[in-house]
Each structure stands twice: as structure tokens, then as C-alpha cells.
PDB file of N, CA, C and O in Angstrom:
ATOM      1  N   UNK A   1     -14.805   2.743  -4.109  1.00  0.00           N
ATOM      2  CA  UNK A   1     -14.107   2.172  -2.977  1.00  0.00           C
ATOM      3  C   UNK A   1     -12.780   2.901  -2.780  1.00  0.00           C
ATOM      4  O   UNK A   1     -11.952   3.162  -3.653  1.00  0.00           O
ATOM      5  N   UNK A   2     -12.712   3.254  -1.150  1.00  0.00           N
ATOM      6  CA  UNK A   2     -11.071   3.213  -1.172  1.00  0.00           C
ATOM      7  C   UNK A   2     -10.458   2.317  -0.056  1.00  0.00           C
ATOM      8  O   UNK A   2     -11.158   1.528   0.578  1.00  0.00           O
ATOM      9  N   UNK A   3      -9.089   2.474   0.166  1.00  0.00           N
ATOM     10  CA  UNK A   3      -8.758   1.483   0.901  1.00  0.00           C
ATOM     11  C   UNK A   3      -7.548   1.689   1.700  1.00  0.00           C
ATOM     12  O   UNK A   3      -7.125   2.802   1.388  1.00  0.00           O
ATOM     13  N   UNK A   4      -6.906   1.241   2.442  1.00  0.00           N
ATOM     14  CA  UNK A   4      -5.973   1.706   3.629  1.00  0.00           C
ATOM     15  C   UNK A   4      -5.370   0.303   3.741  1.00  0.00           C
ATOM     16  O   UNK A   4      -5.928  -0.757   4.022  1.00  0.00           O
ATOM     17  N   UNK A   5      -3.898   0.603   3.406  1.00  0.00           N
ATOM     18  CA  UNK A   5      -2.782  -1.041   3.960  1.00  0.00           C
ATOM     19  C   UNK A   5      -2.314  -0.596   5.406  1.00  0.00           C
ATOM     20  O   UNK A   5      -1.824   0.460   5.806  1.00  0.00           O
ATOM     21  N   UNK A   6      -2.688  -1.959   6.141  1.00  0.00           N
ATOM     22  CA  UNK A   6      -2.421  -1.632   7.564  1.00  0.00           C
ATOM     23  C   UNK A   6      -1.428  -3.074   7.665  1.00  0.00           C
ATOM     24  O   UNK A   6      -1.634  -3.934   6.808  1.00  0.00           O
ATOM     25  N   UNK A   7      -0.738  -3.235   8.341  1.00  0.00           N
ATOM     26  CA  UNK A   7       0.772  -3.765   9.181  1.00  0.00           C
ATOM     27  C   UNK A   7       0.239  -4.803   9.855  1.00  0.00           C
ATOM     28  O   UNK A   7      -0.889  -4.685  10.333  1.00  0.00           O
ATOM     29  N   UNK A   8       0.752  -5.633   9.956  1.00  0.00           N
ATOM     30  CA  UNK A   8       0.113  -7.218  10.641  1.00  0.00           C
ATOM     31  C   UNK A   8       1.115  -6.375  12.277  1.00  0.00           C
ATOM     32  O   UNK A   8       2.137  -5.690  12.224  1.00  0.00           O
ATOM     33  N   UNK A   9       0.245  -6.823  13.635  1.00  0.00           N
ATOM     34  CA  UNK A   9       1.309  -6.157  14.445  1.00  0.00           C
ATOM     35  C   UNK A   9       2.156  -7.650  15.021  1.00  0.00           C
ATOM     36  O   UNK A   9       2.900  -7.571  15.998  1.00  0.00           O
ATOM     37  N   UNK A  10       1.993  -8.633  14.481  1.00  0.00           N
ATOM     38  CA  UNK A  10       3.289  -9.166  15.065  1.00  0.00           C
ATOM     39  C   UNK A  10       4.604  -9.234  14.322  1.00  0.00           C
ATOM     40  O   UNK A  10       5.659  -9.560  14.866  1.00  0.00           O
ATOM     41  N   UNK A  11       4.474  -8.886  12.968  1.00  0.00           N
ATOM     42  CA  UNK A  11       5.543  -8.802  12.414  1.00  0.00           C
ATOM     43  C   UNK A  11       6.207  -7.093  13.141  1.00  0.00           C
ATOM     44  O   UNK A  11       7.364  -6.917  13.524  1.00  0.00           O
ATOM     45  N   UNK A  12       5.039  -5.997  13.154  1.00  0.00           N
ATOM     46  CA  UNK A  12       5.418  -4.633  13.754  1.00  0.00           C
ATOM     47  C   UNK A  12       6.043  -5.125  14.764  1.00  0.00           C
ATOM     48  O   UNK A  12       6.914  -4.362  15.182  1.00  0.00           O
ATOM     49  N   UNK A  13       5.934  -6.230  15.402  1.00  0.00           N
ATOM     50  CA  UNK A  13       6.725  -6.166  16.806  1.00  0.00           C
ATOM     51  C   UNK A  13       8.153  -6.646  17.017  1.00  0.00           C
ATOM     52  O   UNK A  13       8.880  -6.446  17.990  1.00  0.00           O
ATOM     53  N   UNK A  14       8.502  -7.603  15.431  1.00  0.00           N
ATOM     54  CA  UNK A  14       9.567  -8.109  14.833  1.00  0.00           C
ATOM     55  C   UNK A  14      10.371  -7.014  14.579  1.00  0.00           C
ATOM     56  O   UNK A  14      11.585  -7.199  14.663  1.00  0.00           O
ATOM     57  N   UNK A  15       9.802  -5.478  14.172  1.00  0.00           N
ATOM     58  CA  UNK A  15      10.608  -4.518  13.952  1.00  0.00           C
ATOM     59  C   UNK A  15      10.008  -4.209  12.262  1.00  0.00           C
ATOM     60  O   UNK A  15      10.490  -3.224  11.703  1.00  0.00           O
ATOM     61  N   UNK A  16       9.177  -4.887  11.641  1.00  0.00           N
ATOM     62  CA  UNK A  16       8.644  -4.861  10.051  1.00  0.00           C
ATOM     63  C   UNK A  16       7.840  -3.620   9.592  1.00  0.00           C
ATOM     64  O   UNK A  16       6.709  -3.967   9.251  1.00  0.00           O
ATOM     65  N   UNK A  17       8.031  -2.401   9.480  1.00  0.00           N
ATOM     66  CA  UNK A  17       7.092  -1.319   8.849  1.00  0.00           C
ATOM     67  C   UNK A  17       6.757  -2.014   7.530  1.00  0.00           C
ATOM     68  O   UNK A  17       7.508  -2.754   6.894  1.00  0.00           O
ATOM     69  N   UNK A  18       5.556  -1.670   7.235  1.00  0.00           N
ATOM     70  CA  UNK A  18       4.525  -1.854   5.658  1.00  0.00           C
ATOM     71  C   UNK A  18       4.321  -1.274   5.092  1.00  0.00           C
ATOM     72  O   UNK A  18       4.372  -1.441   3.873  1.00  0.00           O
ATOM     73  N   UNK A  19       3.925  -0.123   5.749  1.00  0.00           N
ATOM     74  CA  UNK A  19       3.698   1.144   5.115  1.00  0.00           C
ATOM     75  C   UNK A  19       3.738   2.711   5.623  1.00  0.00           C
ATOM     76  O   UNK A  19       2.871   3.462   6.069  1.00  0.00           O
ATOM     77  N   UNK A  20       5.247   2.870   5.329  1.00  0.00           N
ATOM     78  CA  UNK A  20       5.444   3.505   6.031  1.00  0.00           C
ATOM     79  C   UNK A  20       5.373   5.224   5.310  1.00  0.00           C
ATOM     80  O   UNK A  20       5.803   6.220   5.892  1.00  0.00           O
ATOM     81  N   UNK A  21       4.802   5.218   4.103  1.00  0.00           N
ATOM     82  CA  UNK A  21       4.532   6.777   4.033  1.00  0.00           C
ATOM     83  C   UNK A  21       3.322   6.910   3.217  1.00  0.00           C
ATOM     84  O   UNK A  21       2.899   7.972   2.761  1.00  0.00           O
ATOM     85  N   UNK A  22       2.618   5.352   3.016  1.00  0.00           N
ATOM     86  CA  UNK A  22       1.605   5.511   1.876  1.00  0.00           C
ATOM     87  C   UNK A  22       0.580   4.400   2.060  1.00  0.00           C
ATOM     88  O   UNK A  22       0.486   3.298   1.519  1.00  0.00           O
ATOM     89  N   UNK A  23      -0.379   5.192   3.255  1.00  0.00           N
ATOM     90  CA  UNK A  23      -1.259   3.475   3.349  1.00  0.00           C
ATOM     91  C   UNK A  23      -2.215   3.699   2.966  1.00  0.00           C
ATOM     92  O   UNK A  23      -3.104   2.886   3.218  1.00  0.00           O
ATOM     93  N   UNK A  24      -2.576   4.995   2.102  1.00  0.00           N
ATOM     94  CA  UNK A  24      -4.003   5.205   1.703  1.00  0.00           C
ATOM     95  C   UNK A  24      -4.094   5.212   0.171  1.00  0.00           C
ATOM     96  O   UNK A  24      -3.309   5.850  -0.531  1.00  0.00           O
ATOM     97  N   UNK A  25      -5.140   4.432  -0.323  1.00  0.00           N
ATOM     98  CA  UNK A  25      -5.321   3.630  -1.510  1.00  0.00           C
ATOM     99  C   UNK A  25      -6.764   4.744  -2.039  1.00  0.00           C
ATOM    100  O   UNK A  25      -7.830   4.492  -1.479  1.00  0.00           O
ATOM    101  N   UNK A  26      -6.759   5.681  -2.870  1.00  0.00           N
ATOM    102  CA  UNK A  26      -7.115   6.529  -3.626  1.00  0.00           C
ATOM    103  C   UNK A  26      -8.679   5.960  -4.324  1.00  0.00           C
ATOM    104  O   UNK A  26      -8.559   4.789  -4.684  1.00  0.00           O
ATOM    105  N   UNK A  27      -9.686   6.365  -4.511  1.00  0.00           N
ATOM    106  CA  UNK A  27     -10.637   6.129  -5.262  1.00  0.00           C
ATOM    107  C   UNK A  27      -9.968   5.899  -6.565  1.00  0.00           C
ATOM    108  O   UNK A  27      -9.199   6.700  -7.097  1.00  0.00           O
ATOM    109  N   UNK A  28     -10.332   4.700  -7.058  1.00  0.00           N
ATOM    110  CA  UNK A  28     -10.656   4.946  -8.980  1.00  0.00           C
ATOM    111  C   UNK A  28      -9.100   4.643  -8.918  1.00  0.00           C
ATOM    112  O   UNK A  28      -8.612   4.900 -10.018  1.00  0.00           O
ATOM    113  N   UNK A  29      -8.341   4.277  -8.197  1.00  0.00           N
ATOM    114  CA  UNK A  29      -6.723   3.715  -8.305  1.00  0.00           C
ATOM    115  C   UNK A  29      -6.760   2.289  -8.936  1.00  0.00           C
ATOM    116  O   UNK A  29      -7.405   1.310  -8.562  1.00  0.00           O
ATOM    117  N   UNK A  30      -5.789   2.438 -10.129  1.00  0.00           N
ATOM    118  CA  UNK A  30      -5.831   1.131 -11.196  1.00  0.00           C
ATOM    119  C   UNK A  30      -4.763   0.875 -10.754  1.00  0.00           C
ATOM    120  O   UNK A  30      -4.607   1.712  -9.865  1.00  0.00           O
ATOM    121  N   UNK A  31      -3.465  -0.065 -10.807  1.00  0.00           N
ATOM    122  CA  UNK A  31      -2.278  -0.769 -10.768  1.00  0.00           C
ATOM    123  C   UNK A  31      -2.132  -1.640  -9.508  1.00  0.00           C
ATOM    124  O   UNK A  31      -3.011  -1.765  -8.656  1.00  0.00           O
ATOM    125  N   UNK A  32      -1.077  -2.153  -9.489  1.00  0.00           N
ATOM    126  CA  UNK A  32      -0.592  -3.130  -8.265  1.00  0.00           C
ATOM    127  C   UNK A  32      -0.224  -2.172  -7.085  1.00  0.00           C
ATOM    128  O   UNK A  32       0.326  -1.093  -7.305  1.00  0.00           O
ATOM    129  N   UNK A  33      -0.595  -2.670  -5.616  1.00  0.00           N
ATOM    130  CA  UNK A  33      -0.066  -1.763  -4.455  1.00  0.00           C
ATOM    131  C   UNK A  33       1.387  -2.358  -4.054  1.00  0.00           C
ATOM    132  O   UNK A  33       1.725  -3.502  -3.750  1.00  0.00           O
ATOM    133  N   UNK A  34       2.125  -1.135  -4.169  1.00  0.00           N
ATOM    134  CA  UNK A  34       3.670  -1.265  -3.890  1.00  0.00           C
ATOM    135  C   UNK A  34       3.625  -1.158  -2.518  1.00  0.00           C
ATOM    136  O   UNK A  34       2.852  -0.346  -2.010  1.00  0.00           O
ATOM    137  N   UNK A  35       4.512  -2.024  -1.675  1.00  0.00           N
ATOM    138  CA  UNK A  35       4.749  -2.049  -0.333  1.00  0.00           C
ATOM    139  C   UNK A  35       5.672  -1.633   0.130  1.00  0.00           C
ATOM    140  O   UNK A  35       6.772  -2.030  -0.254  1.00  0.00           O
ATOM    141  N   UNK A  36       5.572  -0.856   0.942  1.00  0.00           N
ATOM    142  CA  UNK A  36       7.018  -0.152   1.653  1.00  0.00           C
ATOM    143  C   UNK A  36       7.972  -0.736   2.572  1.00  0.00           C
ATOM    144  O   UNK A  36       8.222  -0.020   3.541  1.00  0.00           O
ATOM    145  N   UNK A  37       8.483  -1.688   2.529  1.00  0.00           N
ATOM    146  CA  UNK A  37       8.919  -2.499   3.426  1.00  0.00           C
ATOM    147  C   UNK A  37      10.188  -1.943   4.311  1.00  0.00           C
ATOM    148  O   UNK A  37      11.295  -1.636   3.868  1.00  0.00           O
ATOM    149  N   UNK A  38       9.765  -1.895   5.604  1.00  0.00           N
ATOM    150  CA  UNK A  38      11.474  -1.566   6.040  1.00  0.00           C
ATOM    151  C   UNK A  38      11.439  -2.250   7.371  1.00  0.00           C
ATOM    152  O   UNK A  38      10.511  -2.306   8.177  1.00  0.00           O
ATOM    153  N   UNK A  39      13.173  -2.983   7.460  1.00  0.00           N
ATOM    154  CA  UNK A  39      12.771  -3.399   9.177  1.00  0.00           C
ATOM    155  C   UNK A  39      13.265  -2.507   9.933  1.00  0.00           C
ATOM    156  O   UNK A  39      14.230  -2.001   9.361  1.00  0.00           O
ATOM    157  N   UNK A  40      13.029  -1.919  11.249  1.00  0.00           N
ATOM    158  CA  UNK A  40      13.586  -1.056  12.339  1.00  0.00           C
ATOM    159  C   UNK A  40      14.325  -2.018  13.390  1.00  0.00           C
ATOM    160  O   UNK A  40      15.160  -1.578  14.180  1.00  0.00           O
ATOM    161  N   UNK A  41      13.767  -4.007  13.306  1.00  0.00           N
ATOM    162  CA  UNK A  41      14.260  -4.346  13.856  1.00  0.00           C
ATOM    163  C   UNK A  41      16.073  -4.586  13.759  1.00  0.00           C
ATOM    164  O   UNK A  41      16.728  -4.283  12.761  1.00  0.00           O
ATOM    165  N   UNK A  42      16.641  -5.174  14.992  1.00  0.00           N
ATOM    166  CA  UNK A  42      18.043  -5.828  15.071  1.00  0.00           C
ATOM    167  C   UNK A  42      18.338  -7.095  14.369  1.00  0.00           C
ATOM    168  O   UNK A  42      19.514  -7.442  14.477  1.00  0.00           O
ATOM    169  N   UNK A  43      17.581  -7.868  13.682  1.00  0.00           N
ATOM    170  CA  UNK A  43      17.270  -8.703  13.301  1.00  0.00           C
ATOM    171  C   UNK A  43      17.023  -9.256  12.386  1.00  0.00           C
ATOM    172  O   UNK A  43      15.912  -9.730  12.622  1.00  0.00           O
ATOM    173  N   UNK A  44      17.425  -9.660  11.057  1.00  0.00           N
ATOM    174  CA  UNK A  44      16.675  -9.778   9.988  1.00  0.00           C
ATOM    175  C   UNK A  44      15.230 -10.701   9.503  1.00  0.00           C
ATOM    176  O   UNK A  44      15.209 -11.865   9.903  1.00  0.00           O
ATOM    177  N   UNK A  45      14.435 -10.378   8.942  1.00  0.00           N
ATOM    178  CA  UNK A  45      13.143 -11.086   8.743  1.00  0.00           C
ATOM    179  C   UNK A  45      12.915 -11.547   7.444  1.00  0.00           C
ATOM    180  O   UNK A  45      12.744 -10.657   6.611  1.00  0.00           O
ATOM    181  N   UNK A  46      12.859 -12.909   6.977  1.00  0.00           N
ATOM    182  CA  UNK A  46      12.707 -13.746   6.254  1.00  0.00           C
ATOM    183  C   UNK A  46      11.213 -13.725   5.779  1.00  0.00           C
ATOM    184  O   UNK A  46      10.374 -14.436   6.332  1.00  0.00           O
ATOM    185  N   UNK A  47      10.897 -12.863   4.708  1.00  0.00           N
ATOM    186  CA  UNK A  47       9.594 -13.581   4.286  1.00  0.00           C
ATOM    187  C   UNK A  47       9.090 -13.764   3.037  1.00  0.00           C
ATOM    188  O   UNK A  47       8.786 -12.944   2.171  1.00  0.00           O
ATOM    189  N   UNK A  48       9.033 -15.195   3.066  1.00  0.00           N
ATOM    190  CA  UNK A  48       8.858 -16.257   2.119  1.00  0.00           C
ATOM    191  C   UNK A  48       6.818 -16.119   1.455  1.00  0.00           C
ATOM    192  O   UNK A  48       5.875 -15.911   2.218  1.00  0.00           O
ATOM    193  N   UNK A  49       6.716 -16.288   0.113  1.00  0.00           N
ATOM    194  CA  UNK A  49       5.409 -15.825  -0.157  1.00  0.00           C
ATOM    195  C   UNK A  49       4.521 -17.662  -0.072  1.00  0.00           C
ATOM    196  O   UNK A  49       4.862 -18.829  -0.266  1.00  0.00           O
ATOM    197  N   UNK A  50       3.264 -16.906   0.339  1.00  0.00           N
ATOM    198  CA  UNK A  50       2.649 -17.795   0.945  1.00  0.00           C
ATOM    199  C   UNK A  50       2.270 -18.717   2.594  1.00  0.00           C
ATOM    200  O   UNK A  50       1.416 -19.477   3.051  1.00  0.00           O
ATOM    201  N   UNK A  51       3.746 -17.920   3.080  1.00  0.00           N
ATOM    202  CA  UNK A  51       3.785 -18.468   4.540  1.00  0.00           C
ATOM    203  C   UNK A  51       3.398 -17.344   5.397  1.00  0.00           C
ATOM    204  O   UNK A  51       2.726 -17.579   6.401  1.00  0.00           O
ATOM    205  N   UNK A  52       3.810 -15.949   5.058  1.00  0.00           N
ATOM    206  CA  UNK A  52       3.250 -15.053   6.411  1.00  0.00           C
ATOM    207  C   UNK A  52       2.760 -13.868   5.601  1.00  0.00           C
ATOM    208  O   UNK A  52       3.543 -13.392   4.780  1.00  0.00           O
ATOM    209  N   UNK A  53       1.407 -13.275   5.756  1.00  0.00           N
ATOM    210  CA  UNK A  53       0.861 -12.400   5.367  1.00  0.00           C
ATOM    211  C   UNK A  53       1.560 -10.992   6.639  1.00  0.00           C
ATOM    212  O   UNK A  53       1.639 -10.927   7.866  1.00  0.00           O
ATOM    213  N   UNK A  54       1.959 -10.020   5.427  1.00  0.00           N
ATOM    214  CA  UNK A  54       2.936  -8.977   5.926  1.00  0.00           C
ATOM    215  C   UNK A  54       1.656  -7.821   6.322  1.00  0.00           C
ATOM    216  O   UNK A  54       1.758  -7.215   7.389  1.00  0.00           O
ATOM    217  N   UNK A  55       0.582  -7.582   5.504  1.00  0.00           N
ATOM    218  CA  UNK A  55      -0.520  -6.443   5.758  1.00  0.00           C
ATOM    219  C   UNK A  55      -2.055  -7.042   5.527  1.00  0.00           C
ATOM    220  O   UNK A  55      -2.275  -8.235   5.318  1.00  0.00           O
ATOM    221  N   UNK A  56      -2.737  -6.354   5.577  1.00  0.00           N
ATOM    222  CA  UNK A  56      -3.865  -6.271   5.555  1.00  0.00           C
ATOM    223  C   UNK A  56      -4.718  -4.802   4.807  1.00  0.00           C
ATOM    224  O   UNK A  56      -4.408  -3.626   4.993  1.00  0.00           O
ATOM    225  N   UNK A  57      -6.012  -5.409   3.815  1.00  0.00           N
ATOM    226  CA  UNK A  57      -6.393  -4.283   3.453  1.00  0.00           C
ATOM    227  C   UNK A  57      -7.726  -3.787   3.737  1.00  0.00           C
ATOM    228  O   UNK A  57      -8.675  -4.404   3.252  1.00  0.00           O
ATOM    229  N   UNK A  58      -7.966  -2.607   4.560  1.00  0.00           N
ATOM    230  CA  UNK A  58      -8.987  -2.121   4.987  1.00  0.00           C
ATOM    231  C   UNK A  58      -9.692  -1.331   4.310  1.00  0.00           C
ATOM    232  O   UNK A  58      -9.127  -0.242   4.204  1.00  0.00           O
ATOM    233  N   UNK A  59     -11.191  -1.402   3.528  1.00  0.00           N
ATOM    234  CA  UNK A  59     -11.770  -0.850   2.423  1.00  0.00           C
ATOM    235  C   UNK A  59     -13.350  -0.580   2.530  1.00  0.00           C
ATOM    236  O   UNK A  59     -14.358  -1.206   2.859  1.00  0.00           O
ATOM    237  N   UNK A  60     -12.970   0.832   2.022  1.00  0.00           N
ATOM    238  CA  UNK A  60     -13.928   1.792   3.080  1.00  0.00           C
ATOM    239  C   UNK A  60     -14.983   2.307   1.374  1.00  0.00           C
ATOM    240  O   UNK A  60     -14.462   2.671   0.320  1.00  0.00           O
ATOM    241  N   UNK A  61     -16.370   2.173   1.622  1.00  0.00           N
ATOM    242  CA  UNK A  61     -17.144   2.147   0.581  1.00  0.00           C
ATOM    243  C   UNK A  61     -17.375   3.886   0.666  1.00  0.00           C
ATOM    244  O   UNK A  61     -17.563   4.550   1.686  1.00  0.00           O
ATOM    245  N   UNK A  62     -17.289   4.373  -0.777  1.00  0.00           N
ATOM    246  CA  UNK A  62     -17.757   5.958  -0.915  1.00  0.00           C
ATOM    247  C   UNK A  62     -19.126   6.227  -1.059  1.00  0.00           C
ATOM    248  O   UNK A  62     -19.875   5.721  -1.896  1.00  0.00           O
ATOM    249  N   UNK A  63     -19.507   7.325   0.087  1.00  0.00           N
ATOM    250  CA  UNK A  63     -20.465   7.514  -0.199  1.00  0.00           C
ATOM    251  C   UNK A  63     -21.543   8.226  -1.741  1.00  0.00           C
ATOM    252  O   UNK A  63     -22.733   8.111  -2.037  1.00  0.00           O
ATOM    253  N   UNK A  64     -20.569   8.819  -2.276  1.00  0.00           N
ATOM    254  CA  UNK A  64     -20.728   9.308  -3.389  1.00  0.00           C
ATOM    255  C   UNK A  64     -19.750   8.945  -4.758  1.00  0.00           C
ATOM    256  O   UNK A  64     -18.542   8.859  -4.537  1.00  0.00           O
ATOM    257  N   UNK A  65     -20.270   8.714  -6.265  1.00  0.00           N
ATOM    258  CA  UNK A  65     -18.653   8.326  -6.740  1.00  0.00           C
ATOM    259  C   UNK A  65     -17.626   9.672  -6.885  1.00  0.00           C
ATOM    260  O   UNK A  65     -17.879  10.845  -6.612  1.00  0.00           O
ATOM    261  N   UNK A  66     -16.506   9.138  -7.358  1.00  0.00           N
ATOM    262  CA  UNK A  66     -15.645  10.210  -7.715  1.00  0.00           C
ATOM    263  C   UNK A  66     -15.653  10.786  -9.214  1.00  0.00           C
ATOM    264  O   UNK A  66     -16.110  10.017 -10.060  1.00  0.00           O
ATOM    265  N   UNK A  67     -15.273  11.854  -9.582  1.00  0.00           N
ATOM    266  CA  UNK A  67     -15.617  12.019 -10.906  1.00  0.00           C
ATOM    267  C   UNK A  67     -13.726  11.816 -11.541  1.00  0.00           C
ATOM    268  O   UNK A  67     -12.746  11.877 -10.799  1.00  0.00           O
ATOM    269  N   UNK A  68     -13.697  11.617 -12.805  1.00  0.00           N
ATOM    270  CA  UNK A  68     -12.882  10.938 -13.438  1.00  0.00           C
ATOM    271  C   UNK A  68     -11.494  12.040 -13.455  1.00  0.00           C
ATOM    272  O   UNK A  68     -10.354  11.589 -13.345  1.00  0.00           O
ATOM    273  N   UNK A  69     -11.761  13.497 -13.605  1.00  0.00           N
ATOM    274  CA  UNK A  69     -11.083  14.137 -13.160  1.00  0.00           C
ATOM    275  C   UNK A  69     -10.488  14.638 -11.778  1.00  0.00           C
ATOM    276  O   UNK A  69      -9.434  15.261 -11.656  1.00  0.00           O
ATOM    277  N   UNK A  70     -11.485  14.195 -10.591  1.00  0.00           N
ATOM    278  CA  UNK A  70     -10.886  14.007  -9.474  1.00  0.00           C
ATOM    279  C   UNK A  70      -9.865  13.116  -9.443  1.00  0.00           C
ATOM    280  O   UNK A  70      -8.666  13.376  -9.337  1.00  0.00           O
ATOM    281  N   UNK A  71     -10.524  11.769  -9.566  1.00  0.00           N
ATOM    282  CA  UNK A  71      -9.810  10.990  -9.872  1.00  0.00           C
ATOM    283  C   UNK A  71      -7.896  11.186 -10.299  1.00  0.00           C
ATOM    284  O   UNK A  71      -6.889  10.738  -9.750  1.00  0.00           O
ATOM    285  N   UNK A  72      -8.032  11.758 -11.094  1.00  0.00           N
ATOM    286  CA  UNK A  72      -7.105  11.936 -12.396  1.00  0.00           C
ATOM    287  C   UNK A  72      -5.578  12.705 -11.221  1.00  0.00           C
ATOM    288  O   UNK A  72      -4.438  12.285 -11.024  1.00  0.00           O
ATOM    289  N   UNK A  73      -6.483  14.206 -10.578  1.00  0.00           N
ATOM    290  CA  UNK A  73      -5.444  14.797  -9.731  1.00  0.00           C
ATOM    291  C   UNK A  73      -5.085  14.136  -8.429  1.00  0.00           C
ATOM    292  O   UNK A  73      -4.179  14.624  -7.753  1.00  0.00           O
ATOM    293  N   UNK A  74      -5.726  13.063  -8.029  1.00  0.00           N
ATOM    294  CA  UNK A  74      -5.002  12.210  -6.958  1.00  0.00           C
ATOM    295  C   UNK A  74      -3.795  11.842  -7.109  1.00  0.00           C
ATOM    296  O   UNK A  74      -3.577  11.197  -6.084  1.00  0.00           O
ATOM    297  N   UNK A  75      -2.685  11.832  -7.844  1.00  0.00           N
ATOM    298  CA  UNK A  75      -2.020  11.932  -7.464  1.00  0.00           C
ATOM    299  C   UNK A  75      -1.106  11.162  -9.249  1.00  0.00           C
ATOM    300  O   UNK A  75      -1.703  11.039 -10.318  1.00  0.00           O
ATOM    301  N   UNK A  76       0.395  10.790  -8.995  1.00  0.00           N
ATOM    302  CA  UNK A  76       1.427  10.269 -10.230  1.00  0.00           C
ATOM    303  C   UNK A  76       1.342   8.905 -10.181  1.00  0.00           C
ATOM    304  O   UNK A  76       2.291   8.612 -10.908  1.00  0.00           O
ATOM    305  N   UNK A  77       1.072   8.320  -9.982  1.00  0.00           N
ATOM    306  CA  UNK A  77       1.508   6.773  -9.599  1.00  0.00           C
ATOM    307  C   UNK A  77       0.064   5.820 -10.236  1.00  0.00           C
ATOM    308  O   UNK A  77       0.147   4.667 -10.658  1.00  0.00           O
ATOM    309  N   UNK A  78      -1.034   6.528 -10.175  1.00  0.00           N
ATOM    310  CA  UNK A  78      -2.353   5.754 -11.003  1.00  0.00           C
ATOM    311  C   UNK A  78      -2.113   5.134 -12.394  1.00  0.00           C
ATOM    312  O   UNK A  78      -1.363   5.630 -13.235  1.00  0.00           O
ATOM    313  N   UNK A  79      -2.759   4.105 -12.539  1.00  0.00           N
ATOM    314  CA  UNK A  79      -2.456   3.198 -13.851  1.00  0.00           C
ATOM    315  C   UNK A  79      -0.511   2.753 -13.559  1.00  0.00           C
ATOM    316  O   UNK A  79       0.000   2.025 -14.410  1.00  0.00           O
ATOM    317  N   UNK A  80       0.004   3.037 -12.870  1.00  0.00           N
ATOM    318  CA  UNK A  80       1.529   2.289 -12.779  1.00  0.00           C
ATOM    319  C   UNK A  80       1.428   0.662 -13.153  1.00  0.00           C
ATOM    320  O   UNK A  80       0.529  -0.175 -13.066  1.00  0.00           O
ATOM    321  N   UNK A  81       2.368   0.651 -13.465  1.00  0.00           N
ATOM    322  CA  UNK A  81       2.533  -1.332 -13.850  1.00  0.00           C
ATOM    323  C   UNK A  81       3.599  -1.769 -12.835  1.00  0.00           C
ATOM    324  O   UNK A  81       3.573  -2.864 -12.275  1.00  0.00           O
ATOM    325  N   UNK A  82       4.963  -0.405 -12.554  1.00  0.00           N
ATOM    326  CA  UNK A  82       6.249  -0.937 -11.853  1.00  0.00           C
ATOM    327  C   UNK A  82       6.268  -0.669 -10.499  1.00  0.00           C
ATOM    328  O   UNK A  82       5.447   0.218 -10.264  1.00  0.00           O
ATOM    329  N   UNK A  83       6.908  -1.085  -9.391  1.00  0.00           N
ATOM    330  CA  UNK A  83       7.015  -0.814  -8.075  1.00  0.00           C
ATOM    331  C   UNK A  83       7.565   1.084  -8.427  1.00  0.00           C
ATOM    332  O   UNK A  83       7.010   2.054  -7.910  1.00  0.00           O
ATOM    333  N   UNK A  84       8.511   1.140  -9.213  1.00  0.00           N
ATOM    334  CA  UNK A  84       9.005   2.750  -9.191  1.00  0.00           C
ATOM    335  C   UNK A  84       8.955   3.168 -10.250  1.00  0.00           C
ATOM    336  O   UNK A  84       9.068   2.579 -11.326  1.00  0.00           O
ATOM    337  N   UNK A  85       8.699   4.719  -9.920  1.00  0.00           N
ATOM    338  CA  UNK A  85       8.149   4.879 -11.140  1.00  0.00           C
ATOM    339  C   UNK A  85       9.082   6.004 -11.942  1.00  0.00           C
ATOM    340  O   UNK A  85       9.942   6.732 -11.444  1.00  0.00           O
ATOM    341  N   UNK A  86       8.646   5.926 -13.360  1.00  0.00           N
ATOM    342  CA  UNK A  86      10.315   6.102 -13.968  1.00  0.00           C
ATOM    343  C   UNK A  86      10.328   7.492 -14.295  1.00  0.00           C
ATOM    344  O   UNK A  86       9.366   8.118 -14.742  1.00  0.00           O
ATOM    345  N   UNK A  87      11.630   8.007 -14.015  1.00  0.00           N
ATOM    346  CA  UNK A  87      11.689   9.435 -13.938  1.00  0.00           C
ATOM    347  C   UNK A  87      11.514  10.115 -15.150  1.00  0.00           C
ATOM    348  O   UNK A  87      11.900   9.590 -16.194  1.00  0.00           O
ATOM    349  N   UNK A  88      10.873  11.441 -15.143  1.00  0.00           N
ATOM    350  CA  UNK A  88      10.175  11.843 -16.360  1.00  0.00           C
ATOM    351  C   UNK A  88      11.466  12.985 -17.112  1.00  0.00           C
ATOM    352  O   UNK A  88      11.245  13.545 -18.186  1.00  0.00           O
TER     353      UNK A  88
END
């Protein structure tokens, strides 16, 4: 499986980016998805967990699997535990 975080658009219309440099979710990706949050609006936006869902996740089945070393060069951030990740 992979998967793509997409932006609720009424919060987008509040001024709320989600994901704004990383909405694509990698085959064979282990850890928690960090959210990019930024507002563009004038306005500040309050959001409280449980009351307004900020994204949505769109998840797209592979036609073939990935092999473990593909896997592996996708990228620094696989198996992460923290939102950032700690400088080496």
C-alpha cells in the first residue's frame, strides 16, 4: 500500500495547509505521519482533537510488492518515532 494526505478544503479555505511539502506516504513506511501544519490565513484556527478532522488519507493498492531494499532508499524518516528528526 501507499498513501497520499490530502487537506479537508474547508479548513483550506480558513487559510489551513496540511501538507504542504510531503503528502506522499511511501510503500513499506513504518512510523507515525507528521503533519505539516501552516495557516496562510489572517486569522487564527483553533483545533481541538476530536472535533475537526484537519486531512484525509487516500490509499492507493500496489500493483506489485516492493522489495525491502527499495523500500530502504525511499527515503530518512522510515521507522521514525518523533515528529523531527534528530540531527545526525
Amino acid at each position: 500500500m501507499a498513501a497520499s494526505v490530502e487537506g479537508r478544503s474547508r479548513l483550506a479555505r480558513w487559510g489551513l495547509a496540511v501538507h504542504t511539502t510531503a503528502p506522499h506516504i511511501d510503500p513499506l513506511f513504518v512510523g507515525p505521519i507528521a503533519l505539516e501544519l501552516f495557516n496562510h490565513g489572517p486569522i487564527p484556527i483553533e483545533l481541538r482533537p476530536g472535533v475537526e478532522r484537519v486531512c484525509q488519507l487516500i490509499f492507493y493498492e500496489m500493483k506489485s510488492p516492493v522489495s525491502q531494499k527499495v523500500a530502504k532508499s525511499m527515503g530518512t524518516f522510515v521507522k521514525q518515532t518523533e515528529a523531527y528528526q534528530k540531527p545526525r
